[in-house]
mmCIF file of the C-alpha atoms, coordinates in Angstrom:
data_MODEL
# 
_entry.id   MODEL 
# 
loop_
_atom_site.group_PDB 
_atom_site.id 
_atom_site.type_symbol 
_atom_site.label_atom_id 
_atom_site.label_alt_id 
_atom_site.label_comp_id 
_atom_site.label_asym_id 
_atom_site.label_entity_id 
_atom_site.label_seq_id 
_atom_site.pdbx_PDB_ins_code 
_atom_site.Cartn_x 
_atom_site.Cartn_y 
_atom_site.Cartn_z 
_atom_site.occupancy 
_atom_site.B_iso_or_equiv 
_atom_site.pdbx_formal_charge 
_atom_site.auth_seq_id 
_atom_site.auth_comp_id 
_atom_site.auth_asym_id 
_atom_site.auth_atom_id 
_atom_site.pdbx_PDB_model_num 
ATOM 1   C CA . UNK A 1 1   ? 18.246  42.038  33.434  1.00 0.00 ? 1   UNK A CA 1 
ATOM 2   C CA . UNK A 1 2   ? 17.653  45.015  31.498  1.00 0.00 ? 2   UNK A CA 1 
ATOM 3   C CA . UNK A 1 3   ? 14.713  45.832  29.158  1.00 0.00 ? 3   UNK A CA 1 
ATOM 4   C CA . UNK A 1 4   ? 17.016  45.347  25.893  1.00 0.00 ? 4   UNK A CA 1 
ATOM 5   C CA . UNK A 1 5   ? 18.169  42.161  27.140  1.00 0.00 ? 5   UNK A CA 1 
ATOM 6   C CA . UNK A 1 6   ? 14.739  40.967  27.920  1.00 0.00 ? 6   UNK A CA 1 
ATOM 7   C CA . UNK A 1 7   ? 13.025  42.051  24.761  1.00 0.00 ? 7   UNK A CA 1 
ATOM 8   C CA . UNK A 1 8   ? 15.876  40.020  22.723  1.00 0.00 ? 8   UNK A CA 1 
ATOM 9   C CA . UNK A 1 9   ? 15.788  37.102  24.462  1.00 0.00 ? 9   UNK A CA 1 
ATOM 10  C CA . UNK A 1 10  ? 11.676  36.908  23.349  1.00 0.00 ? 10  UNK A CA 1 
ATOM 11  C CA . UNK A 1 11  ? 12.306  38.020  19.810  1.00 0.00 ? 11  UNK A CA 1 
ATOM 12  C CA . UNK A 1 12  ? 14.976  35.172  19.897  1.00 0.00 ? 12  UNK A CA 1 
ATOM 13  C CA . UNK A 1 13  ? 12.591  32.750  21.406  1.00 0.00 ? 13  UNK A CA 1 
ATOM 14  C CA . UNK A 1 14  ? 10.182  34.003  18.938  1.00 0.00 ? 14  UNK A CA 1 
ATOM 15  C CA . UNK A 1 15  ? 12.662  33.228  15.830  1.00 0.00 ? 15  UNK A CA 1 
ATOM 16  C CA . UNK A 1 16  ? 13.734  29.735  17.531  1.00 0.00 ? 16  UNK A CA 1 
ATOM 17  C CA . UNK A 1 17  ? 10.051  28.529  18.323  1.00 0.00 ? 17  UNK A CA 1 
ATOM 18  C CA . UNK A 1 18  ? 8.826   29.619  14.675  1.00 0.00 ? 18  UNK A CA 1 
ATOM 19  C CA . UNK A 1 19  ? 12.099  28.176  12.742  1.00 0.00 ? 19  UNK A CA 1 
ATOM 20  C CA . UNK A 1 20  ? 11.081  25.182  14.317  1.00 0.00 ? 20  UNK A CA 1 
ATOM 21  C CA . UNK A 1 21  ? 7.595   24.726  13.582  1.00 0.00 ? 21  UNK A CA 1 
ATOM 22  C CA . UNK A 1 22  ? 9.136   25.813  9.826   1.00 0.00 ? 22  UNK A CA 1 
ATOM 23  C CA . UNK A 1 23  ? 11.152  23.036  9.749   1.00 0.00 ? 23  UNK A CA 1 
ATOM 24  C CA . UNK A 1 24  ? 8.531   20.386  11.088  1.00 0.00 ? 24  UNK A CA 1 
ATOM 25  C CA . UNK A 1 25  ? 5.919   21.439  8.831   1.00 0.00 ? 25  UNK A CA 1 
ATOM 26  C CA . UNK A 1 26  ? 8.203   21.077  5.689   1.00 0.00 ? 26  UNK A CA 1 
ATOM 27  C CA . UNK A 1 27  ? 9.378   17.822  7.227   1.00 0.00 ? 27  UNK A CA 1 
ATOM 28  C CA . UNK A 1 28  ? 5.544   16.754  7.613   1.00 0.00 ? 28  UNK A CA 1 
ATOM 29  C CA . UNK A 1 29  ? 4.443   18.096  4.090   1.00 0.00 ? 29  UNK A CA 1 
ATOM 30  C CA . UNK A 1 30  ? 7.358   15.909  2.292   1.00 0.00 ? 30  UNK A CA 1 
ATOM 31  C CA . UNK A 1 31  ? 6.420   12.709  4.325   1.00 0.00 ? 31  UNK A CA 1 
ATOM 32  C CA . UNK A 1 32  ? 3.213   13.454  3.508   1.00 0.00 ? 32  UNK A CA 1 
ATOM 33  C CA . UNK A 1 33  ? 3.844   13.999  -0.374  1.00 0.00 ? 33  UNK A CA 1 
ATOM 34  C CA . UNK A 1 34  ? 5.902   10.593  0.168   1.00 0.00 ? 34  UNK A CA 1 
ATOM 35  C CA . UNK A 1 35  ? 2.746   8.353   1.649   1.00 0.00 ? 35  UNK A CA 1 
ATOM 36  C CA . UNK A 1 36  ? 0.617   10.167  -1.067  1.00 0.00 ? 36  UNK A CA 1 
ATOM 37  C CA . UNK A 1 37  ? 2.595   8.985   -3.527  1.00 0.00 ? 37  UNK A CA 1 
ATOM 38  C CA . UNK A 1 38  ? 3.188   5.248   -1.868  1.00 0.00 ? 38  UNK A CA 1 
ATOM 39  C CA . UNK A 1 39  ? -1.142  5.054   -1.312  1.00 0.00 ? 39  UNK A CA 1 
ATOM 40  C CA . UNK A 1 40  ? -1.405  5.999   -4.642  1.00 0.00 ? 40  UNK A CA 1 
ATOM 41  C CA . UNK A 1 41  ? 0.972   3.494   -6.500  1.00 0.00 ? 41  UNK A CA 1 
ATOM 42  C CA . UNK A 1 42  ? -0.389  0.364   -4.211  1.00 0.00 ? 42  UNK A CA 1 
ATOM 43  C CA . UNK A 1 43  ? -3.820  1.512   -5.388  1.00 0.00 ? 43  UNK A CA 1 
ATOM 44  C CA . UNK A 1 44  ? -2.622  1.087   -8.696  1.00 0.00 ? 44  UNK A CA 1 
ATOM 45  C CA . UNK A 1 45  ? -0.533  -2.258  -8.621  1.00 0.00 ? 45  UNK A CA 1 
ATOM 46  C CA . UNK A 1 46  ? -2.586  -3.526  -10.635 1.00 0.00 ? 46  UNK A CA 1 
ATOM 47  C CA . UNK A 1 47  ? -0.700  -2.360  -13.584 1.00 0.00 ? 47  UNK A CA 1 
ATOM 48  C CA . UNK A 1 48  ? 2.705   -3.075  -11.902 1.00 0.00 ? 48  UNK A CA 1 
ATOM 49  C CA . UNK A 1 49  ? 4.934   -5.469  -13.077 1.00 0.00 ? 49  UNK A CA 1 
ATOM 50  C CA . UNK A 1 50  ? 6.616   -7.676  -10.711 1.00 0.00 ? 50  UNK A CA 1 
ATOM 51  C CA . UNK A 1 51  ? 9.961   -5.815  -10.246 1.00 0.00 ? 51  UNK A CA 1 
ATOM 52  C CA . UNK A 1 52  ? 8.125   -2.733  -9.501  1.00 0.00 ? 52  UNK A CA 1 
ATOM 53  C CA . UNK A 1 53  ? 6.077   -4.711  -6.739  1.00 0.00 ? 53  UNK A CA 1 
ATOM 54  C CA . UNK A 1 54  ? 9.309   -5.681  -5.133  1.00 0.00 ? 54  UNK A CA 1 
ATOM 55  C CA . UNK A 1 55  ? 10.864  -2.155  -5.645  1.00 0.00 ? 55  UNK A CA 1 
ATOM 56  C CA . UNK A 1 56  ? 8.403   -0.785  -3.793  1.00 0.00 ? 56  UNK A CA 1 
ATOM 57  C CA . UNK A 1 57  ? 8.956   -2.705  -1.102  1.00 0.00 ? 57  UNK A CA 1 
ATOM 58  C CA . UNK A 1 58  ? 12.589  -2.236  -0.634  1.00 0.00 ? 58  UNK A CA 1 
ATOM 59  C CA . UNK A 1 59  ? 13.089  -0.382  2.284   1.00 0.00 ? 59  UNK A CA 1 
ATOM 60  C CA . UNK A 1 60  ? 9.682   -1.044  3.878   1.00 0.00 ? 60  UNK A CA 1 
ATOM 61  C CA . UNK A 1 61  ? 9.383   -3.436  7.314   1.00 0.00 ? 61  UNK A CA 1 
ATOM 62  C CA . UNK A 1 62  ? 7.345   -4.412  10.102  1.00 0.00 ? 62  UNK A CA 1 
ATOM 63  C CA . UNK A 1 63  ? 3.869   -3.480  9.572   1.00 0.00 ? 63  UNK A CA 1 
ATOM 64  C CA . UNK A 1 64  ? 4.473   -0.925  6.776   1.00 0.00 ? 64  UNK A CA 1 
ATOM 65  C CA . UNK A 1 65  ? 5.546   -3.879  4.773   1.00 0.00 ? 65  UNK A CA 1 
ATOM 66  C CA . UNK A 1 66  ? 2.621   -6.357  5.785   1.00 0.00 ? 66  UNK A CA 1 
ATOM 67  C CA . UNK A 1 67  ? 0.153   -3.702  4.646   1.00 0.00 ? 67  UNK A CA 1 
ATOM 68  C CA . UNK A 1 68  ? 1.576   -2.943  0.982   1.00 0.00 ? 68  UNK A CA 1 
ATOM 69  C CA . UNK A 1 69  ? 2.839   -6.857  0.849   1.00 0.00 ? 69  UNK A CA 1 
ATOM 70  C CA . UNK A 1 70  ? -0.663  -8.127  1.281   1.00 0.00 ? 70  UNK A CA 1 
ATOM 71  C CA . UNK A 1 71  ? -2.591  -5.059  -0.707  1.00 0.00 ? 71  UNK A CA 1 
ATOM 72  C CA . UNK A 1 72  ? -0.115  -6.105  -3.673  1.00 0.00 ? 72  UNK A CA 1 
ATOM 73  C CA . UNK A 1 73  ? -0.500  -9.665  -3.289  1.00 0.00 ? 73  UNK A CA 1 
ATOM 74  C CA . UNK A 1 74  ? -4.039  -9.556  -3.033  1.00 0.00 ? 74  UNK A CA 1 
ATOM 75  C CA . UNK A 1 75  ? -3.460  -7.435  -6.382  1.00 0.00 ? 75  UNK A CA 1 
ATOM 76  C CA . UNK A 1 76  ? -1.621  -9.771  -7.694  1.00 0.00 ? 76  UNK A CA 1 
ATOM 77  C CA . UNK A 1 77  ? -3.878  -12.822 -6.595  1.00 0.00 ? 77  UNK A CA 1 
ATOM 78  C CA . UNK A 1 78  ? -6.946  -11.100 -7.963  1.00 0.00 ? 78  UNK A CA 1 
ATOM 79  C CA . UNK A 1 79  ? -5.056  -10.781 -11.710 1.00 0.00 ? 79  UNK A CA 1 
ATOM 80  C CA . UNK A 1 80  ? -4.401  -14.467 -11.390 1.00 0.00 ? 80  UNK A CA 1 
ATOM 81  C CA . UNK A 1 81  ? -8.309  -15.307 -11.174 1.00 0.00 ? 81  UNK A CA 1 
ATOM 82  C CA . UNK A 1 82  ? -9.139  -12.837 -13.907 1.00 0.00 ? 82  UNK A CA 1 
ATOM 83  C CA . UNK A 1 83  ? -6.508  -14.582 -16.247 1.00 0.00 ? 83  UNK A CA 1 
ATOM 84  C CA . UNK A 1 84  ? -7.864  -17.812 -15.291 1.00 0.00 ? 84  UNK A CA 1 
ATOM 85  C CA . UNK A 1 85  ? -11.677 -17.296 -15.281 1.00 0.00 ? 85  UNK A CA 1 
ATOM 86  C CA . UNK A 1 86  ? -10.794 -16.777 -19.271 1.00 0.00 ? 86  UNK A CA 1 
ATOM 87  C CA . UNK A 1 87  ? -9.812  -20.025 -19.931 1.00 0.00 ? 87  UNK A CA 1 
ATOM 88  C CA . UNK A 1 88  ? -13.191 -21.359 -18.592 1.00 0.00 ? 88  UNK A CA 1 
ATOM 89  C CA . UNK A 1 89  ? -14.374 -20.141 -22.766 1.00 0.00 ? 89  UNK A CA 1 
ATOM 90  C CA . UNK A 1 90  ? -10.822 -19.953 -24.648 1.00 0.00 ? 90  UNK A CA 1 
ATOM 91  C CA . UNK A 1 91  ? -8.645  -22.767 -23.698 1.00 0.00 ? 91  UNK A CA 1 
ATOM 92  C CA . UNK A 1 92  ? -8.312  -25.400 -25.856 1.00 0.00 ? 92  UNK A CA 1 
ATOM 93  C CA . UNK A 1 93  ? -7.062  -27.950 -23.396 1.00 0.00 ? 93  UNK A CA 1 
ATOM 94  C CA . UNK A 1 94  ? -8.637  -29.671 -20.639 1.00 0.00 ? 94  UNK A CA 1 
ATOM 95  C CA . UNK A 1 95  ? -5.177  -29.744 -18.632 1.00 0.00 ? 95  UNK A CA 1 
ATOM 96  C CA . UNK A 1 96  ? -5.373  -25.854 -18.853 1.00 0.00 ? 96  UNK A CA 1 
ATOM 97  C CA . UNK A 1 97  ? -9.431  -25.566 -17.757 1.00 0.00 ? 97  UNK A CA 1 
ATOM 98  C CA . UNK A 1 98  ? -8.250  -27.695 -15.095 1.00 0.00 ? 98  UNK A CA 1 
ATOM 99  C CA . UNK A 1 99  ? -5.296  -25.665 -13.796 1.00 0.00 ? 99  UNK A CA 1 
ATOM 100 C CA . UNK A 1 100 ? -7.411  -22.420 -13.866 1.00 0.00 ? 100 UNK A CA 1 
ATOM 101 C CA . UNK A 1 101 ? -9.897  -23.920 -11.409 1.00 0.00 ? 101 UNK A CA 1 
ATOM 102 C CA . UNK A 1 102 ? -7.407  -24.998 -9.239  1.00 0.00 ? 102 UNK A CA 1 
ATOM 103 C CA . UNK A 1 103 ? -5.795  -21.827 -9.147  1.00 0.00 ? 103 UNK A CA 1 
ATOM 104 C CA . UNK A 1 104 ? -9.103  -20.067 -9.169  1.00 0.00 ? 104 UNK A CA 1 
ATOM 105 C CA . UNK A 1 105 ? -9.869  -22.070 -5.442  1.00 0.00 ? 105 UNK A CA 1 
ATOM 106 C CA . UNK A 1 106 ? -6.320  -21.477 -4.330  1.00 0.00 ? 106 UNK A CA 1 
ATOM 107 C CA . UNK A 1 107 ? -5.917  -17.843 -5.426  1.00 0.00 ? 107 UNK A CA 1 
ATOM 108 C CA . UNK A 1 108 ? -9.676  -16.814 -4.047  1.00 0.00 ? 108 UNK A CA 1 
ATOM 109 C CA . UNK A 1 109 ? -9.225  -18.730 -0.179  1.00 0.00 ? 109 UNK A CA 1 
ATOM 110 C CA . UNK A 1 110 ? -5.511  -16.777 -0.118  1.00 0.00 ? 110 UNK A CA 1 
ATOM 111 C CA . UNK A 1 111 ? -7.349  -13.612 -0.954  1.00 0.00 ? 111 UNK A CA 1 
ATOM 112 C CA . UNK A 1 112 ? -9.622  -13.852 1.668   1.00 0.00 ? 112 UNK A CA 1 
ATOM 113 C CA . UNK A 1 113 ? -7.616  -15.155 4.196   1.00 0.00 ? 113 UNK A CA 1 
ATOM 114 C CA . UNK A 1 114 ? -5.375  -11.611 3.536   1.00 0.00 ? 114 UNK A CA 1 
ATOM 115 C CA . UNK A 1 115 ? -8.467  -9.723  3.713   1.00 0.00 ? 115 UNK A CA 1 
ATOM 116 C CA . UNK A 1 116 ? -9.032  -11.303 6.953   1.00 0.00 ? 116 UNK A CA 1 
ATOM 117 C CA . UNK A 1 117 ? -5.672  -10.496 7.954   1.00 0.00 ? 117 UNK A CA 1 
ATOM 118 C CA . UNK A 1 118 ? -6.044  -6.547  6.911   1.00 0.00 ? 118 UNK A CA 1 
ATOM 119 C CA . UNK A 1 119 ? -9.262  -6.236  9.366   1.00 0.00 ? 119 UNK A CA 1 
ATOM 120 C CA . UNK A 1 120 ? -7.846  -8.352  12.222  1.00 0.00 ? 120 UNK A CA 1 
ATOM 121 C CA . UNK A 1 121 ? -4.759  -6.160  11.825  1.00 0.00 ? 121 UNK A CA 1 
ATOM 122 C CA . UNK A 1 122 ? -6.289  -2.922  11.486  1.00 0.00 ? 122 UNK A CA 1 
ATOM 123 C CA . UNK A 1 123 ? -4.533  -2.104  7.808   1.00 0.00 ? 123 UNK A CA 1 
ATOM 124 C CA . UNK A 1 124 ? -6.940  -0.216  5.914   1.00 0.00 ? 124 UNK A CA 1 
ATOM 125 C CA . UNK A 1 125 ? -8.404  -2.028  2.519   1.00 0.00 ? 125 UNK A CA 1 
ATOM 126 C CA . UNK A 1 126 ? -7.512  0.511   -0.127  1.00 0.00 ? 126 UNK A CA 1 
ATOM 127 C CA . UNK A 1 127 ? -8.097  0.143   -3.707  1.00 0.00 ? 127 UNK A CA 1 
ATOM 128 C CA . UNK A 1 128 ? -7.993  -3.649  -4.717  1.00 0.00 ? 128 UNK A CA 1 
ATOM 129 C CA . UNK A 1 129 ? -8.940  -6.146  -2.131  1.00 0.00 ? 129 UNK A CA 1 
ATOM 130 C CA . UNK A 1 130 ? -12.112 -6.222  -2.560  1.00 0.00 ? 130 UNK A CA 1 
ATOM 131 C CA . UNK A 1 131 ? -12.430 -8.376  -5.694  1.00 0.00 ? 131 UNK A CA 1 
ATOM 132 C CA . UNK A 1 132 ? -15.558 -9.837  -6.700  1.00 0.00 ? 132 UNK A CA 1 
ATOM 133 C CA . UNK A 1 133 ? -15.053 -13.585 -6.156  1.00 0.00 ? 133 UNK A CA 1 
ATOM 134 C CA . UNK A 1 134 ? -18.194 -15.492 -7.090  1.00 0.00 ? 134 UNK A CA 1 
ATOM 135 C CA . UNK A 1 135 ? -16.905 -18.126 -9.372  1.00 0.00 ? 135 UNK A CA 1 
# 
C-alpha cells in the first residue's frame, strides 16, 4: 500500500468514526429532549384532564408504562382526596360526607400501595406521589 492510499483510508476512517458519533449524539439529544418533555408533563398531571392522561400513554409499555400509569394515577388519586376532604365543611348532605370518607380510605390505601409499588420496583417518585395523607 502506498502512502496516498494509507493516509486516505485514515482521513476516511476519520470522517466515518466522527459522522457517527454526529449522528448518535443528535439521536441522544432528541431522546433526551423527548424524556424531558415526558418527566416534565407527568410532573404536571395534575392539571391534565383525563384524555390527556391516556394520550400520554399511547404508545408507552412494559415498565415505561407502569411508571407514568401509577405517577398519574397516584395524581389522579391524590385530586380525588382533595375534592373530597372539602365536603367534610361544604356538603349539604350526609350521603355526600359519607361518600367522601369512603373514597378518602379507598383513594389514600391505593395511593400507598402504588407508592409501595414505585420503591419495590425501582421507578423513581417524581413530582406528585408524595401527598400528604393525614386525614
Amino acid at each position: 500500500m502506498n502512502k496516498n492510499t494509507i493516509i486516505i483510508l485514515v482521513v476516511g476512517l476519520i470522517i466515518g468514526v466522527g459522522s457517527t458519533l454526529s449522528v448518535s449524539a443528535l439521536i441522544n439529544n432528541d431522546t433526551g429532549k423527548q424524556n424531558v418533555k415526558t418527566n416534565q408533563s407527568t410532573a404536571d398531571h395534575n392539571s391534565m384532564t383525563m384524555t390527556e392522561m391516556n394520550k400520554q400513554l399511547e404508545g408507552l409499555s412494559g415498565d415505561e408504562f407502569d411508571k407514568v400509569f401509577i405517577e398519574m394515577m397516584i395524581s389522579h388519586h391524590e385530586g380525588a382526596v382533595d375534592m373530597a376532604n372539602l365536603s367534610e365543611t361544604r356538603t349539604k348532605h350526609d350521603e355526600i360526607k359519607t361518600l367522601s370518607k369512603d373514597i378518602v380510605s379507598a383513594q389514600t390505601d391505593e395511593i400507598s400501595k402504588m407508592q409501595h409499588w414505585q420503591m419495590d420496583w425501582g421507578y423513581t417518585i417524581g413530582g406528585s406521589s408524595t401527598h400528604d395523607s393525614d386525614h
